[in-house]
C-alpha positions as CSV (number, residue, x, y, z in Angstrom):
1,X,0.0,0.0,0.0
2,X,1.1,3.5,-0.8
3,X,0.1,6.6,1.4
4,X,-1.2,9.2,-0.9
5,X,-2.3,12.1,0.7
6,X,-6.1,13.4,-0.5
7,X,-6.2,10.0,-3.0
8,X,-9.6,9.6,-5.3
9,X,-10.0,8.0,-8.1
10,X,-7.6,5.3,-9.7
11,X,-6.6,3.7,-12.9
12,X,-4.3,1.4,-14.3
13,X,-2.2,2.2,-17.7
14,X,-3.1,0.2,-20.8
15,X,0.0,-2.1,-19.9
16,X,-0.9,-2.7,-16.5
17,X,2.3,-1.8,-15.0
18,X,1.9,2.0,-13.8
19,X,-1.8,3.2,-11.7
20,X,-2.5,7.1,-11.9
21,X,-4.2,8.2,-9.4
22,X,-6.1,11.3,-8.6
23,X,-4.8,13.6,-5.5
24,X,-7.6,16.7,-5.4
25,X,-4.9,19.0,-6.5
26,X,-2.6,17.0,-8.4
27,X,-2.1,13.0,-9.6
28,X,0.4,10.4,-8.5
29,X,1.9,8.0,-11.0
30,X,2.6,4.6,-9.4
31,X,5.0,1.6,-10.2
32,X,3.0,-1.6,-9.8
33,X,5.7,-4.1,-11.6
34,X,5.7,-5.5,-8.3
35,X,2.4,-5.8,-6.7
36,X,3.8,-6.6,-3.1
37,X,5.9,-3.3,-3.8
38,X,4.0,-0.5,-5.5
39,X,6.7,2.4,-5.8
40,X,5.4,6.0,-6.1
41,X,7.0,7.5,-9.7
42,X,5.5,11.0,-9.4
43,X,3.5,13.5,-7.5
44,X,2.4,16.2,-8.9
45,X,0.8,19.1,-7.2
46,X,-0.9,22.5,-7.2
47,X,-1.6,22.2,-11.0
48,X,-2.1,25.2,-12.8
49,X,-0.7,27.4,-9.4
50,X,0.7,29.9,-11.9
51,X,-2.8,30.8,-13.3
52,X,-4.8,34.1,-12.0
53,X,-7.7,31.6,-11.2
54,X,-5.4,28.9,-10.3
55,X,-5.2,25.9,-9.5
56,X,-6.8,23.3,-10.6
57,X,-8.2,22.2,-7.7
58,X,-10.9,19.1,-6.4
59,X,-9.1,16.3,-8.9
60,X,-11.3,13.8,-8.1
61,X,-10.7,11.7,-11.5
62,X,-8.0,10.9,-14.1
63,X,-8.3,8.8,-17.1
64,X,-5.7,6.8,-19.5
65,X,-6.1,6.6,-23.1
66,X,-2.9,5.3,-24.5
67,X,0.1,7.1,-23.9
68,X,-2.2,10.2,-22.7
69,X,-3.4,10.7,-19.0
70,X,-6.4,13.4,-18.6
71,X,-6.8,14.9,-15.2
72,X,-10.0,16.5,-15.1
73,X,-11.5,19.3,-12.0
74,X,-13.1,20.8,-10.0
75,X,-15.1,17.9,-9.3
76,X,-17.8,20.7,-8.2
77,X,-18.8,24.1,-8.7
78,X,-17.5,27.1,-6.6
79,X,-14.3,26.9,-8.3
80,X,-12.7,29.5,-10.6
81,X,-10.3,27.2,-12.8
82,X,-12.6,24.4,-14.4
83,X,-11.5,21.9,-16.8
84,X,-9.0,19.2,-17.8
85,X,-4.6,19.0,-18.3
86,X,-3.5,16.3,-21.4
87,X,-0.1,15.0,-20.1
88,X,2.2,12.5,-22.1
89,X,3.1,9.0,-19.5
90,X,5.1,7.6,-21.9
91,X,7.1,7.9,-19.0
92,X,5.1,7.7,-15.9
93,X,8.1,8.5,-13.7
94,X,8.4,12.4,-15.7
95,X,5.0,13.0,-16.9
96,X,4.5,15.9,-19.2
97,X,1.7,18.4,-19.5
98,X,1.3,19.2,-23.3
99,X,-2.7,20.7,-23.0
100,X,-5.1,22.5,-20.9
101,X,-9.0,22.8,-22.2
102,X,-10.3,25.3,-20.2
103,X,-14.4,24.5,-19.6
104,X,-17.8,26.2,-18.1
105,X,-18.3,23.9,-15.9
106,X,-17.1,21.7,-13.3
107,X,-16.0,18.3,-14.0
108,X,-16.9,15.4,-11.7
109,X,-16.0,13.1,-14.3
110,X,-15.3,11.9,-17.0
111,X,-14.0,8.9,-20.1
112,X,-11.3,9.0,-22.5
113,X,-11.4,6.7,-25.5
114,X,-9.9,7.2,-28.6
115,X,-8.5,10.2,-28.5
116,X,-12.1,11.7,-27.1
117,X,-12.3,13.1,-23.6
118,X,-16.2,12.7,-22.7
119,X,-16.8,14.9,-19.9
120,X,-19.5,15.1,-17.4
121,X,-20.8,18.6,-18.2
122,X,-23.3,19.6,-15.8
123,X,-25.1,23.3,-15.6
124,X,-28.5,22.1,-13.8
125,X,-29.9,23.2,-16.8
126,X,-28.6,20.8,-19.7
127,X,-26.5,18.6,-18.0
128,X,-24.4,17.7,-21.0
129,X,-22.7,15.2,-22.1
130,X,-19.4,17.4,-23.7
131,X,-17.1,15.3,-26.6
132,X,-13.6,16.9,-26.7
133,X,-11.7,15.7,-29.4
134,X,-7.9,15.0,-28.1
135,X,-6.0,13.3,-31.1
136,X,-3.6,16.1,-31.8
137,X,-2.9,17.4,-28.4
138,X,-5.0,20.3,-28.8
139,X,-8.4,19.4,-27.5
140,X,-11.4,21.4,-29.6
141,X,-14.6,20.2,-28.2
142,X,-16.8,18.2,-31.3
143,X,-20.2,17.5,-29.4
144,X,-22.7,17.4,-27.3
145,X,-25.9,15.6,-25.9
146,X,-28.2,15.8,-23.4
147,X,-31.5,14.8,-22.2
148,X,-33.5,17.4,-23.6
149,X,-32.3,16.7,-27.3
150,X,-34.6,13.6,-26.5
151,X,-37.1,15.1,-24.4
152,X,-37.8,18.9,-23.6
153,X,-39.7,17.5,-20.8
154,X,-36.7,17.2,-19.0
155,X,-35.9,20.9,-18.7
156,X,-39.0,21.0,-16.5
157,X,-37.3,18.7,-13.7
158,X,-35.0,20.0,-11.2
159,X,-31.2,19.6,-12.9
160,X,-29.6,18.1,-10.1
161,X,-32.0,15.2,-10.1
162,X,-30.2,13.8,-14.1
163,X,-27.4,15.2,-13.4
164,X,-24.6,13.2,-15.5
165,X,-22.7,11.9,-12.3
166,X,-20.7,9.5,-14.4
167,X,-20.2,8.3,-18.0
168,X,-18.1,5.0,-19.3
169,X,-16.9,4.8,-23.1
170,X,-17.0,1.6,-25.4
171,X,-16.7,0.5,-28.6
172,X,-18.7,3.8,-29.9
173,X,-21.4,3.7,-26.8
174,X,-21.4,5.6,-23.7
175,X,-23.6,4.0,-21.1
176,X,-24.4,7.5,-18.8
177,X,-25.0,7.3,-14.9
178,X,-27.9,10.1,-15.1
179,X,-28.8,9.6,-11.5
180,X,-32.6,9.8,-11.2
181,X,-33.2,9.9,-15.1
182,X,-31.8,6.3,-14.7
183,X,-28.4,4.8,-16.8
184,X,-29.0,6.2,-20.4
185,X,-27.3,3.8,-23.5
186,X,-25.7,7.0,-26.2
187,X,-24.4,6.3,-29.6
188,X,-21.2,8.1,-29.7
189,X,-19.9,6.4,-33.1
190,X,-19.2,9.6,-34.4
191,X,-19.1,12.0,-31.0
192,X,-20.1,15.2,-33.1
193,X,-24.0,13.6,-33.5
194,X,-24.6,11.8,-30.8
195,X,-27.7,10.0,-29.8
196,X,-29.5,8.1,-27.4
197,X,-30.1,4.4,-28.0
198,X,-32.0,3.3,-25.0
199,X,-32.5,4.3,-21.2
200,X,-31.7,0.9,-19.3
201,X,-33.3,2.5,-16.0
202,X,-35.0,5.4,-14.0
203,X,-37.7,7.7,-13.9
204,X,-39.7,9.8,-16.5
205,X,-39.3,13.7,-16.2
206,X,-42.9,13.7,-15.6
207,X,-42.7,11.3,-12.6
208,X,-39.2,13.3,-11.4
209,X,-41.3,17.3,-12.0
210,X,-43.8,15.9,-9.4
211,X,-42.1,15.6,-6.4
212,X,-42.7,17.5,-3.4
213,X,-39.1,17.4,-1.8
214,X,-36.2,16.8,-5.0
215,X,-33.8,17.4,-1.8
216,X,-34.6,14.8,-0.3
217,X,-35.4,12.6,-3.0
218,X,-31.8,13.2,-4.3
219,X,-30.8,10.5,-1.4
220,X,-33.0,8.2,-1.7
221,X,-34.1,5.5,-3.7
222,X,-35.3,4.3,-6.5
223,X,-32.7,5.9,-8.5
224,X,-29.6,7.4,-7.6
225,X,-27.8,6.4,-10.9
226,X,-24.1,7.2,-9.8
227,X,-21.4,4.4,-11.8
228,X,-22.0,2.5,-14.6
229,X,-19.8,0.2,-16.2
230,X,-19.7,-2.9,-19.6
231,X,-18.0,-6.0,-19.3
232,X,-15.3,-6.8,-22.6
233,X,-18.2,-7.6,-24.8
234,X,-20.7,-5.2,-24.0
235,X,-23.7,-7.6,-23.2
236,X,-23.6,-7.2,-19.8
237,X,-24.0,-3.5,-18.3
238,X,-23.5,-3.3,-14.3
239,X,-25.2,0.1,-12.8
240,X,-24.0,1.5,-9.0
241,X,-26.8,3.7,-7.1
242,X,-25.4,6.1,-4.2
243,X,-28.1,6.3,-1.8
244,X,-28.5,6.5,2.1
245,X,-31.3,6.0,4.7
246,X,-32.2,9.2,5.8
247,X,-36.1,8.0,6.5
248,X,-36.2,7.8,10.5
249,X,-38.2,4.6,10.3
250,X,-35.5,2.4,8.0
251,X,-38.2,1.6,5.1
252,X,-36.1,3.2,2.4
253,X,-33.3,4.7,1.3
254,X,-29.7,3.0,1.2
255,X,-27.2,1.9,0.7
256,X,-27.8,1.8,-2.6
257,X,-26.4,-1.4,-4.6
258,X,-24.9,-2.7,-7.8
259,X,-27.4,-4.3,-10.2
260,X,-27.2,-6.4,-13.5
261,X,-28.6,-5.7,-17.0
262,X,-28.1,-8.2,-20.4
263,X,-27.8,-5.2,-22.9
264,X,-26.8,-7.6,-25.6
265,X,-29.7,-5.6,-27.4
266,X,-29.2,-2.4,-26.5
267,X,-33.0,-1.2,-27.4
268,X,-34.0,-4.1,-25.1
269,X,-32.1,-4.0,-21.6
270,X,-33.4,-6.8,-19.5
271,X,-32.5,-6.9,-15.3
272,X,-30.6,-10.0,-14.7
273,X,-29.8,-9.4,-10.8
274,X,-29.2,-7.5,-7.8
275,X,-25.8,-7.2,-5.9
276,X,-26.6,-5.9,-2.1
277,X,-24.5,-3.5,0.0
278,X,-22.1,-4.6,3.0
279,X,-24.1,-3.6,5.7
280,X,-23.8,-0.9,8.0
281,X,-24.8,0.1,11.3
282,X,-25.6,3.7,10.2
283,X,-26.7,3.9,6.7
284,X,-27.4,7.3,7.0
285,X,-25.7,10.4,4.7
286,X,-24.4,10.9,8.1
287,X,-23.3,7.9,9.6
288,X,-21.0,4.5,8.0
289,X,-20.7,4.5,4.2
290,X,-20.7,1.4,2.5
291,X,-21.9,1.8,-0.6
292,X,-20.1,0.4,-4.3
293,X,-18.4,3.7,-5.5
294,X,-16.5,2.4,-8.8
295,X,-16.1,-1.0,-10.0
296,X,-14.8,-2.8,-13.1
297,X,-15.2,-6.2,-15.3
298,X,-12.3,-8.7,-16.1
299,X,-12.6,-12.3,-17.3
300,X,-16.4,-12.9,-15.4
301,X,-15.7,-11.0,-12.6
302,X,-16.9,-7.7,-11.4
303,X,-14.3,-6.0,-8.4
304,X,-16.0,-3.4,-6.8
305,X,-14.9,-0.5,-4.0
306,X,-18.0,-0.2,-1.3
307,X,-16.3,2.8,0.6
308,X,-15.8,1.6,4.2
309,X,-17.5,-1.9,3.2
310,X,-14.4,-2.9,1.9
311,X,-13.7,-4.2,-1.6
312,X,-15.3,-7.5,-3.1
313,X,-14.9,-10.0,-6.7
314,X,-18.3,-11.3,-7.8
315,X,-17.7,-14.4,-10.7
316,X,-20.6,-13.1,-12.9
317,X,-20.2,-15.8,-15.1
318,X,-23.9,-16.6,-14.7
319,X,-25.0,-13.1,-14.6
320,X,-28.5,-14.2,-13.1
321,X,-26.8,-15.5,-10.3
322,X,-23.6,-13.3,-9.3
323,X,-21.2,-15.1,-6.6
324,X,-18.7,-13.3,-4.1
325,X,-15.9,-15.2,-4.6
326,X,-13.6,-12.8,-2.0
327,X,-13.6,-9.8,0.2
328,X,-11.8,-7.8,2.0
329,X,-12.2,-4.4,4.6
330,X,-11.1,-2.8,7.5
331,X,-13.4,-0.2,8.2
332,X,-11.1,1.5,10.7
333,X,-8.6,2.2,8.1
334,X,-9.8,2.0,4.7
335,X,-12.5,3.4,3.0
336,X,-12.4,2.5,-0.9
337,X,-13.2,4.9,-3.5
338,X,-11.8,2.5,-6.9
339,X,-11.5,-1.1,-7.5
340,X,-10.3,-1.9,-11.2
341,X,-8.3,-5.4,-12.1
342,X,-4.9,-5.6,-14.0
343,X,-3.4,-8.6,-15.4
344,X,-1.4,-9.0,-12.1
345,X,-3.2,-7.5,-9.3
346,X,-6.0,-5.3,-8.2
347,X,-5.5,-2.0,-7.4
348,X,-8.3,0.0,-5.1
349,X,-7.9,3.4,-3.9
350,X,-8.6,4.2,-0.4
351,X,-9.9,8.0,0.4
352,X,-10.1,10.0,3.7
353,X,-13.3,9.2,5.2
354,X,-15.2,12.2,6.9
355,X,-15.8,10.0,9.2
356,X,-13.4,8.0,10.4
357,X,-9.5,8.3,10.4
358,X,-8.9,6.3,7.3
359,X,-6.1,6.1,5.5
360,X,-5.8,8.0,2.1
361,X,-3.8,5.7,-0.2
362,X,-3.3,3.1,-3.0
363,X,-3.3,-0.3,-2.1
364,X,-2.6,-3.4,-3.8
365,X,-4.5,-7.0,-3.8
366,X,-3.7,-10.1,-5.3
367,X,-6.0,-11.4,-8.5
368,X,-8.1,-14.4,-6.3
369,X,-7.4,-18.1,-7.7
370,X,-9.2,-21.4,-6.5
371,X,-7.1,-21.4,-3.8
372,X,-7.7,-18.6,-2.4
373,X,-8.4,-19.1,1.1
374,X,-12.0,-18.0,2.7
375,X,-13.5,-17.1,6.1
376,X,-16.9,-18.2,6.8
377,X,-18.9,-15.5,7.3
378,X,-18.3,-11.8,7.9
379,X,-19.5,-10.0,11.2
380,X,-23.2,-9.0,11.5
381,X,-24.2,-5.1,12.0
382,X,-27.1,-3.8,14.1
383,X,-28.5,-0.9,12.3
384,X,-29.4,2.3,14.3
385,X,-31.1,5.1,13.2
386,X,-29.3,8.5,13.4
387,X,-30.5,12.2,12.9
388,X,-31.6,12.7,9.5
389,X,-29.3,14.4,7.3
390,X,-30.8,14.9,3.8
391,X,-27.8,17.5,2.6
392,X,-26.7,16.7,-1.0
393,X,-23.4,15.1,-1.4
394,X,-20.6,16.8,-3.4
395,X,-20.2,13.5,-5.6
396,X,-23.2,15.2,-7.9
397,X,-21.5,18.1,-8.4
398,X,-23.8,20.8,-7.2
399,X,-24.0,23.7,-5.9
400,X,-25.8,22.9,-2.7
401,X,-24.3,22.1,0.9
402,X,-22.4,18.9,0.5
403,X,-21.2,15.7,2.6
404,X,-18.3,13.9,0.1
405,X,-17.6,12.4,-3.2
406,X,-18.4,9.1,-1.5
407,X,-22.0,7.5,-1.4
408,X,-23.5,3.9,-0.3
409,X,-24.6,1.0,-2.7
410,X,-26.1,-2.3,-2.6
411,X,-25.0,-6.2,-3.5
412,X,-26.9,-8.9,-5.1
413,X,-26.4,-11.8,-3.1
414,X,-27.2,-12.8,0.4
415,X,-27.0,-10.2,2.9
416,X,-25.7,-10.3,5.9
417,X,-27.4,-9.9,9.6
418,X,-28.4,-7.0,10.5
419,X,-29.7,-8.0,13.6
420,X,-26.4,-9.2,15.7
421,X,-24.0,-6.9,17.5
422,X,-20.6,-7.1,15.7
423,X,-18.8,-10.2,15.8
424,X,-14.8,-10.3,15.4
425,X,-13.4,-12.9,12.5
426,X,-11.1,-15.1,12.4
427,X,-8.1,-14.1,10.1
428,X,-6.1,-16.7,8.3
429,X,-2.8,-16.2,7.3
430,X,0.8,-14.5,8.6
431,X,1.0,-11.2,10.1
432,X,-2.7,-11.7,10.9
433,X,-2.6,-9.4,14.0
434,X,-6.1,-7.2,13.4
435,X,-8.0,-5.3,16.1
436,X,-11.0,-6.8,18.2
437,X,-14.5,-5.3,17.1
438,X,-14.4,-1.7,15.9
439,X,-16.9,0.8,17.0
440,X,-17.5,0.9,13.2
441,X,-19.9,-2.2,13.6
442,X,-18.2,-4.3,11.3
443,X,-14.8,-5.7,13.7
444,X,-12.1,-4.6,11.8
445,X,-9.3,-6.8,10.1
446,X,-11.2,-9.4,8.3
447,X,-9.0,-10.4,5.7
448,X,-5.6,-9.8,5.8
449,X,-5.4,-7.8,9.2
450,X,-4.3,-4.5,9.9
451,X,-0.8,-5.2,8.9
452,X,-0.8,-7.2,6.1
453,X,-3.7,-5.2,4.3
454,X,-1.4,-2.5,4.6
455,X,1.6,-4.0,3.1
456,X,-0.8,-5.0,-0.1
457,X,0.6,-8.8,-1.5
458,X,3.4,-9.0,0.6
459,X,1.3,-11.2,3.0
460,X,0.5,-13.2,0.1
461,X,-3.3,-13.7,0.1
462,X,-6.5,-12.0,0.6
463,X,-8.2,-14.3,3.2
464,X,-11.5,-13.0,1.8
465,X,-15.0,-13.5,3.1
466,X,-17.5,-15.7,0.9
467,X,-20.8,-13.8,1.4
468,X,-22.8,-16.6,-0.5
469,X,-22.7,-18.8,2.5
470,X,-23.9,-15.7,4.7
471,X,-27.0,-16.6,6.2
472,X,-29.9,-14.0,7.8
473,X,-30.0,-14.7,11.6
């Protein structure tokens, strides 16, 4: 594990030897050759410090498109400097800045395929989806798309309700996280006409204009549209809500989860399955996040970052029926905000949680084989109810009080108790020398404990948790 101060987002290069990752004011290049040995290459910080309205600040993502790293900000408005630096990594260790496109708007974030930065451009009024050509090293913008090309309805509902919170590029489709306007399929085969192909999920504009309280519906459920990612082959589309329990009596709310949709025709999306949340004592905005942030497909498996629920790898060979194959957390220390596989290991970033004292880093896991060693079960959680608090989170990008860029989700298989008081776990392995039970709820250390989590693979295992044999008590 590397210590990264502010750490967000994460991604691995195209040869899956160097992870960029995104530092609020800066970006960190990091040598992961050697997974049991990730070496930090560079650090830049206070980008763009020289500029009247400088610096960039609130990097919350970066993205990799061949030799060409994008770091895009502010992640929210009530910054003066908004858009995104174009840096050559053909060498990661002495990365050079070559462009800056200056935008309107903030950035939360963004794609970067082909030469094409897609960015997340949000006004409250629009919320567009912005195509920036980048072949040549200097980035002209070519498109744009939004809701209301489809619908003028939509201008009647309020904007940060279909926001664009997220937006992942593929093969000439974006698949667009448009929170409560649902996950929206886009034809971007040629990104200066643009045009939607399907919505997968969410609600009409007609249904989103008639509520009472948008506020507070922004938190809750159904909805809540926040990640959205394609496995290799593009027939099976995995959506990620953010969403807490702010209801005083528990019915609804969050966390929000990850579920399954067989786009194989992408006029027709069809709901395969429903991956639930790790849960949490306080699944309030306020209280214990541990929702799926950002995930990513490889070879049948989904790996997926659930804040401070810890990181898990779903085989979703059978779609219908998604398996946890491993899992890891400390909820004491770690709070993930990325979890993407490489050839030779996972890499998840870990934030600064508002609150807890988590550590804000990279760390490293190893890819999980058939021998991969499991516990049982994982601790159970009671769940309390604490004050309301329906303030909007930052990770929309608006211009309202905020909470963090992090939000809950849910997980399709079995969930765990939430009935029991926390139960510590038995940890397999060396160097297994975790805590007792955390006031977190959750007894922290399941997996490799405290000190080999935070030495990545050099304890040699994850020691996960197989929730499918979890069982309600």
């Amino acid at each position: 594990m590397v210590e990264i101060d502010e750490t967000h987002d994460a991604v691995a290069g195209p040869d899956g030897e160097t992870a960029y990752v995104a530092t609020n004011d800066g970006f960190a290049t990091v040598d992961i050759t050697d997974p049991a040995d990730p070496t930090m290459l560079a650090n830049p910080r206070d980008l763009l410090a020289d500029r009247e309205n400088g610096p960039l600040q609130m990097i919350y993502d970066v993205k990799v498109d061949g030799d060409r790293l994008a770091v895009a900000g502010p992640a929210n408005s009530g910054r003066d400097l908004k858009g995104f630096l174009l840096y050559d990594i053909s060498d990661p260790a002495n990365p050079e800045q070559v462009a800056f496109y200056e935008t309107e708007f903030p950035i939360h974030n963004m794609a970067f395929d082909d030469g094409v930065a897609y960015l997340t451009g949000n006004d409250f009024v629009e919320n567009e989806l912005v195509a920036v050509d980048c072949s040549d090293d200097d980035p002209q913008e070519v498109g744009r798309w939004s809701l209301p090309d489809d619908d003028e309805a939509w201008s009647g509902v309020e904007g940060y309700l279909w926001v664009i919170h997220d937006v992942y590029v593929q093969d000439g489709h974006a698949y667009v996280a448009h929170w409560d306007a649902g996950t929206w399929i886009v034809d971007v085969s040629d990104p200066s006409a643009m045009a939607a192909v399907s919505q997968v999920r969410g609600r009409s504009p007609e249904e989103l204009a008639s509520i009472d309280d948008p506020g507070s519906e922004y938190t809750e459920l159904p909805g809540n549209d926040h990640y959205v990612s394609v496995d290799d082959s593009a027939a099976l589309l995995a959506v990620g809500s953010e969403a807490w329990d702010v209801e005083t009596t528990g019915e609804i709310g969050g966390p929000g989860g990850i579920e399954l949709y067989d786009i194989s025709t992408p006029t027709d999306p069809q709901q395969l399955a429903m991956i639930e949340a790790p849960r949490t004592p306080e699944p309030t905005t306020a209280g214990i996040w541990t929702t799926a942030h950002n995930f990513d497909f490889q070879n049948d498996r989904l790996y997926a970052s659930w804040y401070r629920g810890g990181v898990s790898v779903h085989d979703v060979s059978d779609p219908a029926a998604p398996e946890e194959i491993v899992f890891w957390e400390d909820r004491d220390r770690a709070s993930f905000f990325t979890a993407m596989a490489t050839d030779n290991c996972v890499i998840a970033s870990s934030i600064s949680s508002r609150n807890a004292d988590t550590t804000a880093g990279l760390f490293t896991f190893p890819i999980p084989t058939e021998n991969t060693e499991t516990v049982v079960t994982r601790p159970t959680v009671t769940t309390t109810t604490s004050p309301t608090d329906t303030t909007i989170p930052s990770s929309a990008g608006t211009t309202t009080p905020s909470t963090d860029t992090t939000t809950p989700s849910t997980d399709t298989t079995t969930t765990p108790s939430a009935d029991a008081e926390p139960s510590s776990t038995t940890t397999m392995g060396t160097d297994s020398d975790s805590d007792s039970d955390s006031d977190s709820g959750s007894g922290s250390g399941p997996g490799f404990g405290a000190l080999s989590a935070l030495t990545g693979l050099a304890a040699g295992g994850w020691y996960a948790l197989r929730r499918s044999t979890r069982r309600e008590e």
